[in-house]
KEBAMAR-555014 format. One record per atom (N, C-alpha, C): residue number from 1; z, x, y; atom name. Coordinates in nm, 4 decimals. Layout:
REM residues N
  num        pz        px        py  atome
  NUM         Z         X         Y     CA
...
END
This chain:
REM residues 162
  num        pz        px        py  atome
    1   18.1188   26.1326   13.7169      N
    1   18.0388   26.0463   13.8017     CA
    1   18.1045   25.9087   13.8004      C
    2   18.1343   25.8365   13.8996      N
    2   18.1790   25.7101   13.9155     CA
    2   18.0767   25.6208   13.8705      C
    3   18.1509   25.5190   13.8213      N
    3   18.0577   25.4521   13.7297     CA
    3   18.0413   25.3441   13.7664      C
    4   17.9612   25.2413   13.8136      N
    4   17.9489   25.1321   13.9145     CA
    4   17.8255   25.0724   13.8092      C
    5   17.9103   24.8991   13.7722      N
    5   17.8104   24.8528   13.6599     CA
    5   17.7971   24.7076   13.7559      C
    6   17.7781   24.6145   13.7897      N
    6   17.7496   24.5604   13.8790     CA
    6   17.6439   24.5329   13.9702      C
    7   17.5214   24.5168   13.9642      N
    7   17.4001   24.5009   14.0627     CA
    7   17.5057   24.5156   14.2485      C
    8   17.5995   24.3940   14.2917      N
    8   17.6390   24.3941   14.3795     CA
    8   17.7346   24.5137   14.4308      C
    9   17.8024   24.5857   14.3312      N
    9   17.8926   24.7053   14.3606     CA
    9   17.7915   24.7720   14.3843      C
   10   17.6754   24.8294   14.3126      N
   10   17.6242   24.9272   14.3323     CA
   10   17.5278   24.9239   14.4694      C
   11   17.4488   24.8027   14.5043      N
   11   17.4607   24.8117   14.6215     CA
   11   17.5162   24.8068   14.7404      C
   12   17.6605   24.7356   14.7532      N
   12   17.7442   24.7463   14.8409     CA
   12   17.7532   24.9033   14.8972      C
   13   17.8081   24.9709   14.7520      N
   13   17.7960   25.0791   14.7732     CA
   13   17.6740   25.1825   14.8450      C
   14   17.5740   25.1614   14.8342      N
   14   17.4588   25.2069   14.8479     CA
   14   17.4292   25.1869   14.9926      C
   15   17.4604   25.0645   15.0496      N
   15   17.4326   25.0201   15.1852     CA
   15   17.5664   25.1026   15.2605      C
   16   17.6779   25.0630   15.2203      N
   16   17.7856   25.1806   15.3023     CA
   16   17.6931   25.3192   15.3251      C
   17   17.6762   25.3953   15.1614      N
   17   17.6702   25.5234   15.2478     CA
   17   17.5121   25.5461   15.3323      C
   18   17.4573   25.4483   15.3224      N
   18   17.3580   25.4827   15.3937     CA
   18   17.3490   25.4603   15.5321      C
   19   17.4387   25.3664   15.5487      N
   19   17.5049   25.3633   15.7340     CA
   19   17.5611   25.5014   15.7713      C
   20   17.6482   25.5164   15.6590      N
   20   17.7286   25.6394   15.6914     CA
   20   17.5794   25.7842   15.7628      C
   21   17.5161   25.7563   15.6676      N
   21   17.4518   25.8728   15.6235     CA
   21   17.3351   25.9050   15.7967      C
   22   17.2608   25.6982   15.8326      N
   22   17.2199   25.7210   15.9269     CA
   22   17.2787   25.6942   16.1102      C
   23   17.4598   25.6867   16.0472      N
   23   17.5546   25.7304   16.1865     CA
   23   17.5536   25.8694   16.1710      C
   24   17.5843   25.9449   16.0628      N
   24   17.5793   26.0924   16.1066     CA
   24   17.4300   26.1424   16.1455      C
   25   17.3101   26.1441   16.1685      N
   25   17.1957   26.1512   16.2079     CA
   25   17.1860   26.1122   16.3284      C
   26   17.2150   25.9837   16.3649      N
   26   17.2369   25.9614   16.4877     CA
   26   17.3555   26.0604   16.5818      C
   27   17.4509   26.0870   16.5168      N
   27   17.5348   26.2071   16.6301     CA
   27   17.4639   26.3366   16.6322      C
   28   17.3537   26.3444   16.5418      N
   28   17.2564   26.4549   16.5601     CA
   28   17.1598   26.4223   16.6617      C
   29   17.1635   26.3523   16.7181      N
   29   17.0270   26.3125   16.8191     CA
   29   16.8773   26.2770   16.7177      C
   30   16.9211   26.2441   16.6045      N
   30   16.8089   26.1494   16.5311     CA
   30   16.8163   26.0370   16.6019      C
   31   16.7033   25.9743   16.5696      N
   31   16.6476   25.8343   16.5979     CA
   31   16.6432   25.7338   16.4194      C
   32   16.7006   25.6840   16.3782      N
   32   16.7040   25.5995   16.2564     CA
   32   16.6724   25.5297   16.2209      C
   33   16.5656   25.4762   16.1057      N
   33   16.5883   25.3093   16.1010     CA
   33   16.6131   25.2989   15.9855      C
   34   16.5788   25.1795   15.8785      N
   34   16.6335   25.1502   15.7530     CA
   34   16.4638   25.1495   15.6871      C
   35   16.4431   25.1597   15.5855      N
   35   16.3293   25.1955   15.5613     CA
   35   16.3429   25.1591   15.3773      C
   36   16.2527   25.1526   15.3063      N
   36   16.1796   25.1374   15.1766     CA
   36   16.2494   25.0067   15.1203      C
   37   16.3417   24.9841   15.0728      N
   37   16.4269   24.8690   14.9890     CA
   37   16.5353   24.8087   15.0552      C
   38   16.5725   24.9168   15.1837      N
   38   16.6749   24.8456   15.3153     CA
   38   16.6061   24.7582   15.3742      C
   39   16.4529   24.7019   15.3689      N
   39   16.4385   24.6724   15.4463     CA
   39   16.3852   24.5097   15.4394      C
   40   16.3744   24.5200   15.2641      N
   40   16.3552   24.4011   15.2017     CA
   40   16.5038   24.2967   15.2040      C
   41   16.4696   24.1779   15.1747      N
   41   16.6008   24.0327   15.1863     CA
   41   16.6332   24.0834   15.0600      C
   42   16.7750   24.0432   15.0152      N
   42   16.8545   24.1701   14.8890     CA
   42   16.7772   24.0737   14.7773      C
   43   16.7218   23.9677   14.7270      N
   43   16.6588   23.8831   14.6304     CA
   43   16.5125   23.9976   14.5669      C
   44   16.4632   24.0399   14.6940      N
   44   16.3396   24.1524   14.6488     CA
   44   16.3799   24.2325   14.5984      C
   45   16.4805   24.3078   14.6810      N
   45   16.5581   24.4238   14.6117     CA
   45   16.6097   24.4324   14.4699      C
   46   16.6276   24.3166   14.4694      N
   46   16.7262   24.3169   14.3118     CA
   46   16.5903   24.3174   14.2284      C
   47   16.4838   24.2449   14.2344      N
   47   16.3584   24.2177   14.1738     CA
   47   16.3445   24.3394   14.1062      C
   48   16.2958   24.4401   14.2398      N
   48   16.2442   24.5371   14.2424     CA
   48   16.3284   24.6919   14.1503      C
   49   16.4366   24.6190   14.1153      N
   49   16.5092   24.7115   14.1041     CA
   49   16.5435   24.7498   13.9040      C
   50   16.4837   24.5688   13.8919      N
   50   16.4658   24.5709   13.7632     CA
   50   16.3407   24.5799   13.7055      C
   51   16.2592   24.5920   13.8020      N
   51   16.0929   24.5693   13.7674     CA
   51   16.0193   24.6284   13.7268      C
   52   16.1134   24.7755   13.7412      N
   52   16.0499   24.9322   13.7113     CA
   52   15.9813   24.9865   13.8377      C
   53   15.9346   24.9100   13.9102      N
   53   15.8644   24.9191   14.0206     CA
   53   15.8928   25.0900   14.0638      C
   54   15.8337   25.1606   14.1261      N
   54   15.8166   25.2771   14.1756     CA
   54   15.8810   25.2763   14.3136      C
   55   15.8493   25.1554   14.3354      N
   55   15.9193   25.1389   14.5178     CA
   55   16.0464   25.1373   14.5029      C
   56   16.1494   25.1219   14.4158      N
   56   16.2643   25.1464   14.3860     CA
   56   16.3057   25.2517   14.4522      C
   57   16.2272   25.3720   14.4546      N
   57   16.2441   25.5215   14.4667     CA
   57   16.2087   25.5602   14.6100      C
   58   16.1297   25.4100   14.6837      N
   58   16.0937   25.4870   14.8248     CA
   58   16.2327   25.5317   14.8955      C
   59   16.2145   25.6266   15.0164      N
   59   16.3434   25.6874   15.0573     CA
   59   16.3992   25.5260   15.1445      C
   60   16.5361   25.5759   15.1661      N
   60   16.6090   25.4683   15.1898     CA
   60   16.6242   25.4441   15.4051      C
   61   16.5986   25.5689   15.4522      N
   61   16.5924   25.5846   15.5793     CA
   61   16.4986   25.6751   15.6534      C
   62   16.4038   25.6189   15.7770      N
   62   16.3472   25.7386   15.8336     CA
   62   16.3972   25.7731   15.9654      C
   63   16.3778   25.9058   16.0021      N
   63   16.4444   25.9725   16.1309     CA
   63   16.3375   26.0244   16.1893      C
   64   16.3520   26.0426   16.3509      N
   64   16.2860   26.1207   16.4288     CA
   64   16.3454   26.1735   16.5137      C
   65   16.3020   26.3163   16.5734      N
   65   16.3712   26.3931   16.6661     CA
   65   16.2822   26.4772   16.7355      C
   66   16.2668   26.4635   16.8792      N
   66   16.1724   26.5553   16.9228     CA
   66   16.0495   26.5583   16.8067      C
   67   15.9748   26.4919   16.8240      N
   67   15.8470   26.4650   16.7520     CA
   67   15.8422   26.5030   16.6070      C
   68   15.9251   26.5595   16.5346      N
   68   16.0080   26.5626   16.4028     CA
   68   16.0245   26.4517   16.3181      C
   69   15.9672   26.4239   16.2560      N
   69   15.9669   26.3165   16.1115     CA
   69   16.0475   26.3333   15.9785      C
   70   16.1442   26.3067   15.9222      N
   70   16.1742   26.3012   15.8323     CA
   70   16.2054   26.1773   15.7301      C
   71   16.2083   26.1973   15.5987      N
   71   16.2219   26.0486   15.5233     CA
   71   16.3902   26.1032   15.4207      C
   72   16.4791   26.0068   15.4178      N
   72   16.5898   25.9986   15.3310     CA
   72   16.6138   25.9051   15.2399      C
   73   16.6192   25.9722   15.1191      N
   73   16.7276   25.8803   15.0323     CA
   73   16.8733   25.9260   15.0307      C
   74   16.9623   25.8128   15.0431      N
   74   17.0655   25.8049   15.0363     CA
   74   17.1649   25.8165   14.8869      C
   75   17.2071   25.8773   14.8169      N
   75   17.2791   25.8942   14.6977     CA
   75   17.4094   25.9414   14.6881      C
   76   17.5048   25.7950   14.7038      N
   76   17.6004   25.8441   14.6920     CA
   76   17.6944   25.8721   14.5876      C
   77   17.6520   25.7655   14.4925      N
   77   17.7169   25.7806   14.3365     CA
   77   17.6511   25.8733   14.2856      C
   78   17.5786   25.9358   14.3301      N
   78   17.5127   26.0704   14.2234     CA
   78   17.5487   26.1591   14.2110      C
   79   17.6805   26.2226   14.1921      N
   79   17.7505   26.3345   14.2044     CA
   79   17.8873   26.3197   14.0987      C
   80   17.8939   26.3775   14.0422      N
   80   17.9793   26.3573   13.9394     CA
   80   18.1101   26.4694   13.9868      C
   81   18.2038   26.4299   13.9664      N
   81   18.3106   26.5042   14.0211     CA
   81   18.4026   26.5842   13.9066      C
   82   18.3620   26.5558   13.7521      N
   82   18.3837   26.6200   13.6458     CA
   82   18.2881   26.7570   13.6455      C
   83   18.2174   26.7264   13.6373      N
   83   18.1215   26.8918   13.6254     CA
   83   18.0715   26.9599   13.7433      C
   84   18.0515   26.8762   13.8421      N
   84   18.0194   26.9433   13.9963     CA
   84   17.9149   26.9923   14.0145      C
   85   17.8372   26.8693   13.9600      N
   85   17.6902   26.8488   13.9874     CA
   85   17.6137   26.7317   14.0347      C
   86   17.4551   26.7396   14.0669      N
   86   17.4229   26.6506   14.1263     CA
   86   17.3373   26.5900   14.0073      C
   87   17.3056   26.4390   14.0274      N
   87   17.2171   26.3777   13.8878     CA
   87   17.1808   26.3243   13.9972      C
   88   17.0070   26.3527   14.0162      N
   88   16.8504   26.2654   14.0229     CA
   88   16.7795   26.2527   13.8967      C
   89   16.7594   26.1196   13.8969      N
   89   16.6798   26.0224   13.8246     CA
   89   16.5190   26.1082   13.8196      C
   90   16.4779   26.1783   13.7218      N
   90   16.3415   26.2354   13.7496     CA
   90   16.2860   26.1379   13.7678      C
   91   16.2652   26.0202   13.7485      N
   91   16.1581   25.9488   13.8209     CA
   91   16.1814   25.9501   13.9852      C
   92   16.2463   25.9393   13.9806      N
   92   16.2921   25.9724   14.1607     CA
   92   16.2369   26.0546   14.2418      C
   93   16.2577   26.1677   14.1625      N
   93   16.2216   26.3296   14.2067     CA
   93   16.0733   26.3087   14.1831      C
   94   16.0016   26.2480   14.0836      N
   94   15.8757   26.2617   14.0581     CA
   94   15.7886   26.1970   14.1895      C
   95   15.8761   26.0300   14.1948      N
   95   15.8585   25.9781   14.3344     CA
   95   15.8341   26.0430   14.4784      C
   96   15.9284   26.1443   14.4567      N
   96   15.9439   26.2098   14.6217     CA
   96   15.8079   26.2879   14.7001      C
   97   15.8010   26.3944   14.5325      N
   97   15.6971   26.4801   14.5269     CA
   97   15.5406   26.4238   14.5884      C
   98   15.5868   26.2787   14.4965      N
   98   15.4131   26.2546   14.5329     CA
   98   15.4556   26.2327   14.6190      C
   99   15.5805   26.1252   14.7220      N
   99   15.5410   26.0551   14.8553     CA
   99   15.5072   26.2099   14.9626      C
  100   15.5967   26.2881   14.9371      N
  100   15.5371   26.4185   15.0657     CA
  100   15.3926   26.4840   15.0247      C
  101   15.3372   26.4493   14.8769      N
  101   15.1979   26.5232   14.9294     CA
  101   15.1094   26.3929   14.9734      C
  102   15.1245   26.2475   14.9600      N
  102   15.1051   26.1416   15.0062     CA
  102   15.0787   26.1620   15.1536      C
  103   15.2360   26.1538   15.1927      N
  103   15.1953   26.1063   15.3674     CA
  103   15.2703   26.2414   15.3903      C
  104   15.2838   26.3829   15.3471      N
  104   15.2929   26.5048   15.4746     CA
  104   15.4602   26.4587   15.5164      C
  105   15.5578   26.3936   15.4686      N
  105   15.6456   26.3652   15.5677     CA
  105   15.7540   26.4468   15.4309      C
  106   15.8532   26.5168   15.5298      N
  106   15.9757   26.5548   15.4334     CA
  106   16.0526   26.4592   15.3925      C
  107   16.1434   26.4783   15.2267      N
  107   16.2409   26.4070   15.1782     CA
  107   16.3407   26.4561   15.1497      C
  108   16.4541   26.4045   15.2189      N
  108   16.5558   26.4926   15.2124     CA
  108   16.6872   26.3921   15.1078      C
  109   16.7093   26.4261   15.0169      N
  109   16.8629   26.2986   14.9140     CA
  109   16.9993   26.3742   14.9930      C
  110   17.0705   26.2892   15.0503      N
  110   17.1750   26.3062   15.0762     CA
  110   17.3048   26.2628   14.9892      C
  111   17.3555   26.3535   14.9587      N
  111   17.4617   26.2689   14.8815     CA
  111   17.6159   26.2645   14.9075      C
  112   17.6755   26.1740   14.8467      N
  112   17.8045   26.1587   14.8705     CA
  112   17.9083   26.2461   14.9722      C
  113   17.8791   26.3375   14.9660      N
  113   17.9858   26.4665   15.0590     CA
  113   17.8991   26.5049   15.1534      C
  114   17.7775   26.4505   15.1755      N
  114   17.6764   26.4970   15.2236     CA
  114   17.6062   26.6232   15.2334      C
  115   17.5927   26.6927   15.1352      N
  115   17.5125   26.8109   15.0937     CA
  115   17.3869   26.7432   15.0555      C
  116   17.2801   26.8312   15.0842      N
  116   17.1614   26.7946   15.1058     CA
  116   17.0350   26.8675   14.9951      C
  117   16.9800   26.8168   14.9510      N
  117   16.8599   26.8976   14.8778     CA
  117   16.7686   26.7908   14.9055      C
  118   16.6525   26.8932   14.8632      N
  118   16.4873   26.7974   14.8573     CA
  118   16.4208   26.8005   14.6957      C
  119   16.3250   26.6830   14.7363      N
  119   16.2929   26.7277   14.5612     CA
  119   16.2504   26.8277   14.5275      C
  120   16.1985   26.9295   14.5693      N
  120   16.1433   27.0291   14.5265     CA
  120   16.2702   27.0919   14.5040      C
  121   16.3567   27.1018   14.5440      N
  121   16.4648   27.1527   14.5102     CA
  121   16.5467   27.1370   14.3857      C
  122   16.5342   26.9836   14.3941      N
  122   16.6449   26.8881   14.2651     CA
  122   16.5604   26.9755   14.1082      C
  123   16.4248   26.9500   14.1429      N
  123   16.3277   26.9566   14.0183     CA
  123   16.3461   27.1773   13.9965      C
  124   16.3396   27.2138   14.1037      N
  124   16.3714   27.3838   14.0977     CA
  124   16.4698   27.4497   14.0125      C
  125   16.5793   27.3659   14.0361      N
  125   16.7084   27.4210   14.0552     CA
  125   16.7571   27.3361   13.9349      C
  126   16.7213   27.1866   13.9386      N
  126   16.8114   27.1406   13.8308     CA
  126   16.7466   27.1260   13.6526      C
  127   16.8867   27.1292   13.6019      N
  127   16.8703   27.1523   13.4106     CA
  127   16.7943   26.9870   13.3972      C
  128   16.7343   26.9746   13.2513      N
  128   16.6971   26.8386   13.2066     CA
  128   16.8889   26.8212   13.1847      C
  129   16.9216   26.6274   13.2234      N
  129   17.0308   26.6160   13.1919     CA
  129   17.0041   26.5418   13.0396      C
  130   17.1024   26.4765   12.9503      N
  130   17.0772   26.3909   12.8570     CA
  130   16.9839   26.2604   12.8971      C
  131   16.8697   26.1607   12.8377      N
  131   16.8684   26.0607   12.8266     CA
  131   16.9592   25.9663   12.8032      C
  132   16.9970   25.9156   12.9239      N
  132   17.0324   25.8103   12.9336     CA
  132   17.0258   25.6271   12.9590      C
  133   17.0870   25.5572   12.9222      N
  133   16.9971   25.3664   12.9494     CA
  133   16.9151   25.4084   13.0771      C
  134   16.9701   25.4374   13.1730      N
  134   16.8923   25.4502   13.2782     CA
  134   16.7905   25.5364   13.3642      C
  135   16.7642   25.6149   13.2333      N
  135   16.6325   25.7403   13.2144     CA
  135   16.6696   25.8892   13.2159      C
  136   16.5907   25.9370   13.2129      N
  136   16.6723   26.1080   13.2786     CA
  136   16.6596   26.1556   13.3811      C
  137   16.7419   26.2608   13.3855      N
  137   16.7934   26.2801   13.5254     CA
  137   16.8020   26.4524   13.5243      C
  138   16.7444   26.5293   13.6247      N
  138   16.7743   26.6535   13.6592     CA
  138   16.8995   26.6694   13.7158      C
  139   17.0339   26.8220   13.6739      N
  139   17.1640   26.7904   13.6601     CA
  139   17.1590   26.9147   13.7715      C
  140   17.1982   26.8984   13.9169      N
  140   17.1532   27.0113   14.0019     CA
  140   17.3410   27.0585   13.9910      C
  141   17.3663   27.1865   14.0182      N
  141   17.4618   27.2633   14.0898     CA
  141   17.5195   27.2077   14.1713      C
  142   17.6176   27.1562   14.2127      N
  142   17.6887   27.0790   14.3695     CA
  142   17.6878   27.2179   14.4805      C
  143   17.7141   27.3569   14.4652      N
  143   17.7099   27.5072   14.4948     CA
  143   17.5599   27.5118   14.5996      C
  144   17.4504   27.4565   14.4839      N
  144   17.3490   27.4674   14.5678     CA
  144   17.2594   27.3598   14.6960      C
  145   17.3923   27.2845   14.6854      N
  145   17.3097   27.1526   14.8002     CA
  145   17.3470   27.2408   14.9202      C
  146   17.2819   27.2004   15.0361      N
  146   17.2953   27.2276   15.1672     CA
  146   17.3948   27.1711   15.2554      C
  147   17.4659   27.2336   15.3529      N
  147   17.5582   27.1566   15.4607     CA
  147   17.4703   27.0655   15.5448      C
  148   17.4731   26.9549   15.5317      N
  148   17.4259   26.8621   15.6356     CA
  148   17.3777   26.8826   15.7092      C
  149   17.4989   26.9959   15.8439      N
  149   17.4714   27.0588   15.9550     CA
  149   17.3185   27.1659   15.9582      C
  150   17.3634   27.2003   15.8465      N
  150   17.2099   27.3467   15.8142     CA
  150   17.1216   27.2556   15.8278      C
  151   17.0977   27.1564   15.7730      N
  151   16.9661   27.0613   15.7638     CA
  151   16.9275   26.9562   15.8715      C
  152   17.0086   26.8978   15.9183      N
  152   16.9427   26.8126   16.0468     CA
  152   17.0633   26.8372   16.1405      C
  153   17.1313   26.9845   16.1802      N
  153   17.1935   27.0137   16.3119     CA
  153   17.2721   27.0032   16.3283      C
  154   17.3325   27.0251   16.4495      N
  154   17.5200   26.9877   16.4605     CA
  154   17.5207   26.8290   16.5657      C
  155   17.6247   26.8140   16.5862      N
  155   17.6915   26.6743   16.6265     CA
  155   17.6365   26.7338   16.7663      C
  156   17.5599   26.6606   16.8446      N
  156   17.5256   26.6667   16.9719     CA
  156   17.6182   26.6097   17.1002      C
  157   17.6891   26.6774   17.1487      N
  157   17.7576   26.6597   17.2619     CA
  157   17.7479   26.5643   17.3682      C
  158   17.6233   26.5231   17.4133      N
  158   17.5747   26.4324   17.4710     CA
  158   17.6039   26.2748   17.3704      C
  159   17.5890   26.2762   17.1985      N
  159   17.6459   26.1778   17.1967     CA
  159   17.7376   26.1560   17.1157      C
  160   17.8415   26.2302   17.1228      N
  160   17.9953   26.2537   17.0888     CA
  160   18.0557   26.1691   17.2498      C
  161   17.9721   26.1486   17.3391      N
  161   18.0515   26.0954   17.4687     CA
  161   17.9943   25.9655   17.4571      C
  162   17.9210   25.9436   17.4107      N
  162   17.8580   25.8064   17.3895     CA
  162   17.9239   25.7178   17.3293      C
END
C-alpha cells in the first residue's frame, strides 16, 4: 500500500482520483456532483478529519442516471499492491451500512484501478486486517472487486463525441 503521510498529499491525492472517478461516470451518462467532505472549504475538512467525526466517512460523490441514485466513496490509496488486496477502514464500512439503511441510497468505494465493491461486500468478503494508528480495517481480495463497467455501464457513445 502506498504510504502517503502528509494531510496535503493525502488529499491532493484523494481529490485527483475522485475527479478521475466522477469523469469516468460522467462518460457513463451519470450526472455527478461532489458530495460529503468535497464539499466543505479544505480548513473543515482537515477539522473533520482529525475530529473523529463520522462525517469523515460520508461518500465522497453522488450520481444520477435515468432516475437512478447512487452515493461514492472514492479510495484510491486503499489497495496495496504487495498482497493484492483491498483495506477499508471498518469504521467506514460501518458508516456505509448505516448511511444505506438511513437514506435507501446505494454505496459504491471505488478504488484505485477502479474495481468496485459495496460495503456489504467489503464487510462479507473481507478478513479482520491488523490494528493499526489509524484503526482497523477489513483486508478484501483485489480478485473480488467488480469491473467498473459491470457496475455503472459502458462509456456511452453519445458522450465519447462530446
Amino acid at each position: 500500500m502506498q504510504v502517503m503521510h502528509g494531510w496535503n498529499e493525502r488529499l491532493a491525492a484523494g481529490v485527483a482520483h475522485e475527479a478521475r472517478v466522477a469523469h469516468a461516470l460522467n462518460d457513463r451518462g451519470w450526472e455527478v456532483a461532489s458530495w460529503g467532505q468535497g464539499v466543505l472549504p479544505p480548513g473543515i475538512q482537515e477539522a473533520l478529519s482529525r475530529s473523529g467525526s463520522k462525517w469523515r466517512h460520508f461518500p465522497d460523490l453522488v450520481a444520477a442516471r435515468e432516475g437512478d441514485i447512487i452515493t461514492v466513496d472514492a479510495k484510491d490509496r486503499l489497495r496495496s499492491t504487495q498482497s493484492g488486496r483491498y483495506a477499508v477502514s471498518r469504521d467506514c464500512v460501518s458508516f456505509g451500512l448505516q448511511f444505506i439503511a438511513a437514506f435507501g441510497m446505494p454505496v459504491f468505494y471505488v478504488f484505485g484501478n477502479l474495481n468496485v465493491l459495496s460495503p456489504v461486500e467489503v464487510q462479507a468478503y473481507g478478513s479482520l486486517g491488523p490494528r493499526i494508528r489509524g484503526g482497523a480495517y477489513f483486508l478484501v481480495p483485489e480478485r473480488l472487486g467488480h469491473h467498473f463497467d459491470d457496475v455503472f455501464g459502458v462509456v456511452s457513445h453519445h458522450n465519447e463525441a462530446a
